[in-house]
C-alpha atoms as one frame of an Amber mdcrd trajectory, in Angstrom:
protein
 -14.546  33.715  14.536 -16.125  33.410  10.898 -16.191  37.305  10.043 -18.178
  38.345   6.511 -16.966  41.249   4.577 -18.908  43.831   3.290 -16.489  45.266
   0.903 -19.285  48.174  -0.195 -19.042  49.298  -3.939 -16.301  52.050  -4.144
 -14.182  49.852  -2.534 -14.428  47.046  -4.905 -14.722  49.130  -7.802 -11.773
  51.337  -6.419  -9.898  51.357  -3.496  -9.621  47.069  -3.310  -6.873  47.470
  -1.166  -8.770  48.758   1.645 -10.693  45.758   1.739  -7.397  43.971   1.143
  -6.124  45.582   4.160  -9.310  44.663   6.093  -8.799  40.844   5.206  -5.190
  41.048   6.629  -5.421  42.650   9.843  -8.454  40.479  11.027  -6.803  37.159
   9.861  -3.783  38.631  11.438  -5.779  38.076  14.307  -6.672  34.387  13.927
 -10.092  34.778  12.587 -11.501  33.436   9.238 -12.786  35.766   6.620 -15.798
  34.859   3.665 -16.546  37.179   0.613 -20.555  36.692   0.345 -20.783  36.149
  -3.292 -23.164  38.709  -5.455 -22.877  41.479  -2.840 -23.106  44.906  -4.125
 -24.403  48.501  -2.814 -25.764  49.479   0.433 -28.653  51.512  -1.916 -27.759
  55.005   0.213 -26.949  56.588  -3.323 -30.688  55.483  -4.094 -32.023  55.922
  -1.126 -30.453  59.495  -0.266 -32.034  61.078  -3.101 -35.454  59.625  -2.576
 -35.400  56.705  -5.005 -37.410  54.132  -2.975 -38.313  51.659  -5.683 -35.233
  51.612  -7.100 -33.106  50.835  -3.774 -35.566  47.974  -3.075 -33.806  45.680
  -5.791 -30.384  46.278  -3.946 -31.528  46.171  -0.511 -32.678  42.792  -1.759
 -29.587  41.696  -3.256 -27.926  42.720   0.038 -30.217  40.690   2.268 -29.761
  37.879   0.422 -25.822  38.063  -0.330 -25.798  37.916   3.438 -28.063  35.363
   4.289 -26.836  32.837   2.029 -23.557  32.484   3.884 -22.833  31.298   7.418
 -20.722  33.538   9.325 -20.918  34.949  13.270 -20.537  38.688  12.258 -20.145
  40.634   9.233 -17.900  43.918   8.831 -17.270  47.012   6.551 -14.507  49.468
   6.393 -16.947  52.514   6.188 -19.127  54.089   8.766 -21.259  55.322   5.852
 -22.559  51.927   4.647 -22.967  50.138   7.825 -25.305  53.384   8.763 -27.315
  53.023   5.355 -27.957  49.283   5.948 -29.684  49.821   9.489 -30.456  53.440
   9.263 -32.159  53.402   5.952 -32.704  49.561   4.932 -35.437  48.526   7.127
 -37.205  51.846   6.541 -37.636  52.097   2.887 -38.653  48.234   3.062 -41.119
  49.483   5.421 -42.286  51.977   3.192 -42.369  50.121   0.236 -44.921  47.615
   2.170 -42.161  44.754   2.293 -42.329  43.869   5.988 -40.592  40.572   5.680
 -37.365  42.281   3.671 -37.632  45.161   6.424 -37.259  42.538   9.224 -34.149
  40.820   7.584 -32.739  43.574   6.662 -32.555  44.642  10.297 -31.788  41.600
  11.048 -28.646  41.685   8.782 -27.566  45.437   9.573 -27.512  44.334  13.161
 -24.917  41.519  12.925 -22.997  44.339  11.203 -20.375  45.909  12.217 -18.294
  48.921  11.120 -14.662  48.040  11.169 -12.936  49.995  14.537 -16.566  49.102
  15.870 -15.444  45.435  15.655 -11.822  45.809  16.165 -12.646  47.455  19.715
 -15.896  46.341  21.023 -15.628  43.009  19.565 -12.107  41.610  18.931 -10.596
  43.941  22.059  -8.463  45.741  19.846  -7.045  48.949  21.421  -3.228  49.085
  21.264  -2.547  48.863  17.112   1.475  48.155  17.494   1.188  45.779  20.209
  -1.727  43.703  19.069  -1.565  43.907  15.196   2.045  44.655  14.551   1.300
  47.998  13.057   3.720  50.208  12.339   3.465  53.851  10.220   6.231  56.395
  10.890   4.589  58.991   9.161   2.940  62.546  10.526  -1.072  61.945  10.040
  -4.306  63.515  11.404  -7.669  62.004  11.225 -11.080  63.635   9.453 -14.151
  61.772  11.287 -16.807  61.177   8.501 -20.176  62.378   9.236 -22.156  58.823
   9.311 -20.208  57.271  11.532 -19.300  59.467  14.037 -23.399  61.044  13.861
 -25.035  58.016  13.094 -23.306  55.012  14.698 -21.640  57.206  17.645 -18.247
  55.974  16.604 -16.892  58.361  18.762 -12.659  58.278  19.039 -12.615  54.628
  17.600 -11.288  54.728  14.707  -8.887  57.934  15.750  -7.730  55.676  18.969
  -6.836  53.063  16.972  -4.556  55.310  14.874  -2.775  57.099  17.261  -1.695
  53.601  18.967  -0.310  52.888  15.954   3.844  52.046  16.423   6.040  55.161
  15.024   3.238  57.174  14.119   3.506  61.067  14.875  -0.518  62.087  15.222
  -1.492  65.765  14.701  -5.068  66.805  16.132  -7.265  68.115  13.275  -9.159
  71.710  13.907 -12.766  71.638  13.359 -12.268  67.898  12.868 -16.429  67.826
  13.219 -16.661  69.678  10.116 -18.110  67.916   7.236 -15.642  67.261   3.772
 -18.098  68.037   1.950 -18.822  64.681   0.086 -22.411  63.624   0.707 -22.381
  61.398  -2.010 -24.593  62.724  -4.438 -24.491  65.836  -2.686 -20.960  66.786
  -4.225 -22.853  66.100  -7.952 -25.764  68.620  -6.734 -23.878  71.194  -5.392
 -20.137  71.325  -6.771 -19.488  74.735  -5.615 -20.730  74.238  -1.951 -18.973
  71.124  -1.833 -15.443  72.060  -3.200 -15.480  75.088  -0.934 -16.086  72.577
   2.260 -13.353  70.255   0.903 -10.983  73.773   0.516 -12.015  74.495   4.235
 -11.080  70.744   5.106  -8.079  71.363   3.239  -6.713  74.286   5.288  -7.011
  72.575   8.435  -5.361  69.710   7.591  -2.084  71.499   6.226  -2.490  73.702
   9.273  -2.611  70.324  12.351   0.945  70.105  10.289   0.267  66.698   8.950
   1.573  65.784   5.614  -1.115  62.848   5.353  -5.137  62.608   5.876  -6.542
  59.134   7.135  -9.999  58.317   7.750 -12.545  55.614   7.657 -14.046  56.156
   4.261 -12.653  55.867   1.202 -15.775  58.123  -0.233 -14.676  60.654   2.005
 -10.706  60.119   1.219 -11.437  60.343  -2.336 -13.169  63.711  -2.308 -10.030
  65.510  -0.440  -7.612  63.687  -2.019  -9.254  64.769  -5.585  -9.418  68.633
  -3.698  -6.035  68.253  -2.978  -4.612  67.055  -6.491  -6.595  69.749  -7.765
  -4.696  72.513  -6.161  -1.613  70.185  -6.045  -1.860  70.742  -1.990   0.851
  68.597  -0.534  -1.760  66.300   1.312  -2.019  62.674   0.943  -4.876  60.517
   2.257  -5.443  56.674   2.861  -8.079  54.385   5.199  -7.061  53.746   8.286
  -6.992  50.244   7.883  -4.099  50.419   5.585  -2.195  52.183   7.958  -3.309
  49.221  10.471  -2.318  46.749   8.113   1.103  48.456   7.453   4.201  46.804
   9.687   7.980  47.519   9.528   8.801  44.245   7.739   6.078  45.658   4.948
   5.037  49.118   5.459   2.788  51.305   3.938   4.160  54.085   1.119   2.154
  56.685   0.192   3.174  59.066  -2.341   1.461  61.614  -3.810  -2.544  62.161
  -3.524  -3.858  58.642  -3.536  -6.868  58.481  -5.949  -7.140  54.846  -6.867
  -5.816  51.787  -5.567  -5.672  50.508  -9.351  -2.269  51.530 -10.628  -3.400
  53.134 -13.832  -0.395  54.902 -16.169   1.687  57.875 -14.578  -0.562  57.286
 -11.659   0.634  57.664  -7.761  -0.538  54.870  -5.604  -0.597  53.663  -2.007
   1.695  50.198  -2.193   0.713  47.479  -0.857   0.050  47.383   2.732   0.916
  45.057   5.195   0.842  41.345   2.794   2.599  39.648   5.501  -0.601  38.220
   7.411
């Protein structure tokens, strides 16, 4: 299968290695990846706080990064963006009196998939160590972000395919429902709301007894493991794709609260995951 990847903008900009661990684990699996070319934002930051006209320009650019390029399905590593592009695309198209974008712009967001989405209802992914090779001895929980387990009904996906991981001790996370406390712009608007969700998301993750946070946004990863260095809480956090991509003759190492994927001076990074393919 030709598979497109929508990398979404903090991921290229800052956590590449998610998307590096995306490219891995589905060519692991035999199929062929593309990078559309010129691909950007989803517009949700636009979009979200009511910005119509000037999402229209990227909602463009999106529809035609991925209609330029052949490919049988495309796929993101965040539950966030795949639910912008068919939850909010179409409709400010619509809005803006751009029927024809609206229309591909479905027609795009509905040949995309979120990444355990594909994985399990696509590839027939379910059992991580047998199928991928994945291996993470490590003690982890899982925080469900809000878009993709409220929008796209992700359900258990993404936490199934973690706790088949090989080695991996999983810890159930109270309240996992609960929202971090990101919302994108959200976090700007209302700092003191939003720190004291990420405090409350904090708590229950030291007390499921894990010493590491995974999830399926980086957004959301970001915003706890920025709590977390704040208060120098002993939590870590990475995407679960990483921890997919991680196997015993490469594992994953994460030390320390894992802010960027861009080594920068004195800074504590997530190595390398799984670069055998």
């Amino acid at each position: 299968m030709r598979i497109a990847l929508f990398a979404t903008c903090i991921v290229d900009a800052m956590y590449p290695k998610v998307a590096l661990a995306t490219v891995r684990v589905l060519e692991r699996l035999g199929h062929e990846v593309v990078f559309p070319q010129g691909q950007g934002c989803c517009s949700q930051m636009h979009v979200n706080s009511g910005y119509f006209d000037d999402a229209m320009p990227v909602i463009r650019n999106h529809v035609k990064a991925f209609t330029e390029v052949e490919f049988d399905v495309a796929v993101a590593p965040s539950g966030s963006c795949v639910a912008s592009l068919g939850h909010q695309q179409p409709m400010v198209a619509r809005k803006c009196g751009d029927d024809l974008l609206a229309e591909q712009a479905a027609d795009v967001a509905a040949n995309t998939y979120e990444l355990s989405e594909l994985l399990i209802d696509v590839l027939g992914v379910t059992d991580a160590a047998e199928q991928l090779g994945s291996w993470f001895p490590d003690t982890v929980t899982y925080h469900p972000s809000c878009h993709g387990m409220r929008l796209l009904d992700l359900g258990d996906r993404q936490k199934d395919l973690v706790k088949s991981v090989g080695g991996i001790d999983y810890r159930e996370l109270p309240d996992a429902e609960e929202c971090c406390g990101f919302g994108g712009t959200f976090s700007f608007k209302n700092p003191d709301v939003s720190g004291a969700m990420a405090e409350a998301k904090l708590r229950n993750i030291e007390a499921s007894g894990a010493s590491l946070c995974t999830g399926g946004d980086s957004s959301c990863l970001m915003h706890l493991g920025g709590a977390a260095s704040k208060r120098k809480a002993p939590v870590r956090t990475v995407h679960f794709v990483e921890i997919l991509a991680s196997t015993k003759e490469n594992p994953l190492v994460v030390e320390g609260p894992v802010e960027l994927s861009i080594p920068a001076r004195g800074a504590r990074v997530a190595s390398n995951a799984g670069g055998n393919r």
